[in-house]
C-alpha angles and dihedrals in degrees: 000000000000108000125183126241122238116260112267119258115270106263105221120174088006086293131109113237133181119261118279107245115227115287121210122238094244085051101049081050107051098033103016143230114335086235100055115100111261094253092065110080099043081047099055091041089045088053084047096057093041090060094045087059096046097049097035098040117143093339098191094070091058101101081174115192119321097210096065096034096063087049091054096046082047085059087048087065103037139031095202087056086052102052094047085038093228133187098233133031084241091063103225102137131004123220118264094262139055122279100238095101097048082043095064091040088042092055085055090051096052095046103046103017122262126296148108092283084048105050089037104051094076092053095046082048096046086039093061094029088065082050093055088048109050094048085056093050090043093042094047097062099024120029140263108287087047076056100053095035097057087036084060095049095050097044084055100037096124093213089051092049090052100048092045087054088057140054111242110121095257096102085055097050096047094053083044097051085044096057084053098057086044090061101035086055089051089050094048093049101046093026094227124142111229097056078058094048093043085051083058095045093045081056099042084052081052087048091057080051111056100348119212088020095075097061086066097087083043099091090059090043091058099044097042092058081043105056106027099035109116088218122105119267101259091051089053092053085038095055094028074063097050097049095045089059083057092043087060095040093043082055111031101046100090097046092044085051104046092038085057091060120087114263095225087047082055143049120265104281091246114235098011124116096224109026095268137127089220090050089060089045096055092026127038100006096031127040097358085065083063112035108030107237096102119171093245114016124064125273140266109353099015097134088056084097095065107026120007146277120307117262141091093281085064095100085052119035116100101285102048102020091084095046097052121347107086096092098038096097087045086045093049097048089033093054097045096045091050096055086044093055094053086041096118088037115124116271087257100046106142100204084058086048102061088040093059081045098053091031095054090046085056104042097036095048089048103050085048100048083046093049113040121109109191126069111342130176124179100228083071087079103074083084092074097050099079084069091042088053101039092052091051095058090040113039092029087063094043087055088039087060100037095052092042082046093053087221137130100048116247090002091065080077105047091092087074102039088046081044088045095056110039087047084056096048102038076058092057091042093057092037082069090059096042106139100029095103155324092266087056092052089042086053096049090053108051083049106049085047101040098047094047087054092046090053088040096046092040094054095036083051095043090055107040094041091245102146095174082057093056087044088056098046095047087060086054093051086043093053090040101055087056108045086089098053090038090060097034080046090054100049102057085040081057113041120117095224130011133203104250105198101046106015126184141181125237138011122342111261099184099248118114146044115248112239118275105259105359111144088010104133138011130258116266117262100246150305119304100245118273092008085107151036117274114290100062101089124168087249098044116131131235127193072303105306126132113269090185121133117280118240118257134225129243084267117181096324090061123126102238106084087215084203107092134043091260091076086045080048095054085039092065097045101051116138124263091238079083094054121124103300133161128001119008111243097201133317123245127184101323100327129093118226098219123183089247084061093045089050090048096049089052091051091058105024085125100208096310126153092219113051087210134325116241132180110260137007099262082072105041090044100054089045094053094053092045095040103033086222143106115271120177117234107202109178103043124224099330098015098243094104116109090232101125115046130179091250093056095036083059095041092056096048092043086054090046094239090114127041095146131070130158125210136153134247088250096036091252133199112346092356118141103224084211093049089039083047100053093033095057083040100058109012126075125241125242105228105196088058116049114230098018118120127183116232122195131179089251090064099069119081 
């Protein structure tokens, strides 16, 4: 009888070893792959817990971006105000952006009670768990220490740092953009079709982020399936077809919804020119970004004032240059040399793929950011350091064995040049900052230094065959390239107080503008009971603030009917002791919103649904998380949307959801000169608050 031997043992090494027995999944998690070298797993984990401390770093001094924090606690009180994703519980106007991020916060405050820890524990999460991702994209294709390499640069890219630590909807984007070239690469590499479609759909969730910003990472996806896929060619169009139908469903299905809906049934569509959803995806959040001529915001050159001028010099002028530019000369070689290295690989060669992938993120993120003319702040462009990052494991390690190799010609001596001129940058970078601190000099240092020592060591150890001296010196360059971001990193972990609305890492340079209406008011005090899931309880606590209830106004059992001229009268008249007082709640059009004047409004809301309506959401923002109540922004985000008119202004003080309205003596920013006219015309003004006028149903004709 013929029998069959047994298959031979795997040679590995050149030696023969006993077969590895089965590991389970929580095993190969927690302690890795039986074939990764011992130091990996303590290293990734290591890297993990780094970037936990420096995103989650003293949270209760996060005071994260207003604007979206009232959003989200507006979301807290009513679900209609958390689909639409609405500025205030009232849902008069939404924010200028779509609600997937607040939803995500908005789930964390409903489950565990408003707060800082609360709103921030999804972005921490969302922040590692890019981290984690991305080790596990980089290490599949090339190798642990490219893992662990491009791991490391994200976790310390300042801008990175500074963005995990607020609550604009970035860190979401970014996880979200990340799924999807997790999935794209798996589809590329099997050649099935869902892990295409859920690509699209991990896209489409980043769409109903950021919009438009999310389509920038499209062009490299597409090539990249194209071009590597091992289908024919016919298959790859077909499913590229189907994935791109997902791609428009997975995007589209909340503004189709929310367009279908009657506009008087929803709130005013923020930042948009005529109350739609497609209007803010073409207009404000699409080509606008570009070009400058957005529906709400300015013209060409708007986004100067944050962060420089557009050109190609933008990733590196003073502003940006310290929150993401250190690794962009070692990207770039990196990124061609790599490419050059796998040239005579086969079409469908993995290891090209994900370079082009990684490749196409950086280089299309960086010539749009560069480019783009409207609103720019330089917190966007965290979105570009996963390929930075990426390419700097990768290609880094591709250059590290063809120059220890001594293959590939010309190309065998790029590490040191790509070593050579980051080391030089990241010095001119930190000689910008001299002076800021102890932690900058330290940096500049350790990388002047160190990276003297890694081009020195990698061309002494070229030369003379000593490979333990080229691994030395490629931990030097290693420690050197990222002095710079570490410092920079620390710093915005470490600062008391943050600008929420534009945050940075690292020392003031002068540069930009901070953003209009971040860390302008306080978090409200609590949930009204029974408004929210368990977990908000009056006595929650939140990075040590007071949870306690918020006061409430009279509401609808005050005394003070609010529906004839003799509450406007007592209004009037009421004593000076009530005049602007204390911190400053937000600023509109000439007049300040103070504490006293919040207090004041609650005292005498009436019953009405809107404490009071303001010109812009600064102001609204800041006065909802102070007050715990609904405010009217009328204007949007600059002012300048259509959002209040004087029908619907009437028609609110004539219903009694509306007694309260705040313009200035010129009509100021975002304030309607018709609405400001006939306000100033039949209210009466409150005297102890400047700009504040009473509106009762008998004033209006």
């Amino acid at each position: 009888m013929t029998t069959l031997a047994p298959p031979p043992t795997p040679v590995q090494d050149g030696r023969h070893r006993a077969a590895t027995p089965p590991v389970s999944r929580a095993r190969r998690l927690f302690l890795g792959a039986p074939e990764d070298p011992r130091w990996a797993r303590p290293a990734f984990w290591a890297i993990l817990l780094l970037a936990t401390a420096l995103y989650a770093w003293n949270l209760s001094s996060i005071t994260g971006n207003t604007f979206y924090d009232a959003a989200v606690y507006s979301g807290t009180k009513s679900w209609k105000a958390f689909f639409f994703g609405a500025l205030d519980s009232g849902s008069f106007i939404t924010v200028d952006k779509p609600p997937f991020a607040l939803w995500v916060m908005g789930l964390s405050a409903r489950a565990f009670g408003y707060g800082t820890w609360q709103l921030m524990l999804p972005m921490v999460a969302v922040g590692v768990g890019s981290v984690g991702l991305l080790y596990r994209l980089v290490k599949r294709d090339f190798g642990v220490v490219a893992g662990t390499i491009a791991a490391l640069v994200l976790t310390l890219t300042p801008i990175t740092v500074a963005i995990n630590r607020d609550t604009n909807p970035d860190p979401i984007l970014v996880f979200l953009m990340l799924l999807g070239a997790a999935a794209l690469l798996k589809a590329v590499r099997t050649g099935k079709l869902m892990p295409l479609v859920w690509s699209a759909v991990a896209i489409g969730f980043a769409f109903n982020t950021k919009m438009m910003q999310a389509y920038v990472v499209l062009p490299a996806f597409f090539v990249v399936y194209l071009w590597a896929t091992n289908l024919s060619l016919g298959r790859r169009v077909r499913n590229l077809a189907v994935g791109t139908v997902a791609l428009v469903v997975s995007s589209a299905w909340w503004m189709v919804i929310v367009d279908l809906i009657p506009a008087s049934s929803r709130p005013y569509i923020g930042g948009s020119t005529d109350n739609t959803v497609w209007d803010l995806v073409i207009g404000y959040n699409g080509f606008g970004r570009i070009f400058g001529a957005s529906s709400s915001v300015g013209s060409a050159g708007n986004g100067a004032s944050f962060g420089g001028s557009s050109g190609l010099y933008r990733m590196f002028n003073d502003i940006m240059g310290g929150q993401i530019s250190w690794l962009i000369p070692f990207a770039a070689i990196a990124l061609v040399g790599g490419l050059v290295l796998r040239g005579r690989a086969p079409r469908t060669d993995a290891r090209r793929a994900a370079l082009l992938l990684w490749g196409g993120w950086f280089v299309l993120h960086f010539l749009t950011f560069s480019l783009a003319e409207g609103t720019f702040h330089p917190y966007y462009v965290t979105a570009m350091a996963p390929g930075i990052a990426a390419l700097a494991g990768a290609g880094g390690v591709m250059l590290y064995k063809a120059f220890r190799g001594g293959s590939a010609a010309a190309w065998g001596w790029v590490l040191p040049a790509a070593v050579a001129a980051s080391t030089v940058w990241a010095v001119v970078l930190l000689q910008r900052v001299s002076g800021s601190g102890t932690v900058y000099t330290v940096a500049e240092v350790v990388a002047a230094l160190g990276g003297a020592l890694a081009v020195a060591g990698l061309l002494v150890g070229r030369f003379m065959k000593r490979q333990k001296l080229i691994g030395f010196a490629a931990l030097a360059a290693i420690v050197a390239l990222l002095a710079g971001p570490a410092a920079y990193s620390v710093s915005a972990a470490t600062t008391a107080s943050t600008n929420g609305t534009n945050p940075t890492a690292g020392p003031s340079t002068g540069g930009g503008m901070g953003g209009m209406g971040g860390g302008g008011g306080q978090r409200p005090s609590g949930t009204e009971s029974g408004s929210a899931p368990s977990g908000t309880g009056s006595s929650a606590s939140s990075g040590g603030q007071s949870m306690e209830q918020p006061p409430t106004g009279t509401g609808s059992t005050g005394t003070e009917s609010g529906t004839g001229s003799s509450s406007s009268s007592s209004s009037s008249s009421s004593s000076s002791s009530e005049a602007q007082s204390g911190r400053t709640a937000g600023g509109m059009g000439g007049g300040e919103v103070s504490s006293a004047m919040i207090t004041y409004l609650k005292k005498h809301q009436d019953g009405a649904t809107w404490l009071v309506a303001v010109a812009t959401d600064q102001t609204a923002s800041s006065i909802i998380l102070e007050s715990g109540q609904p405010v009217i922004s009328m204007g949007g985000w600059s002012g300048s949307d259509n959002a209040m008119t004087l029908a619907k202004l009437k028609s609110l003080v004539k219903s009694g959801k509306l007694h309260y309205i705040v313009v200035s003596s010129d009509g100021g920013q975002g304030t309607n000169t018709e609405i400001a006219t006939w306000v100033k015309k039949h209210g009466t003004a409150v005297s102890a608050y400047s700009g504040l006028y009473r509106l009762d149903a008998s004033d209006v004709s």
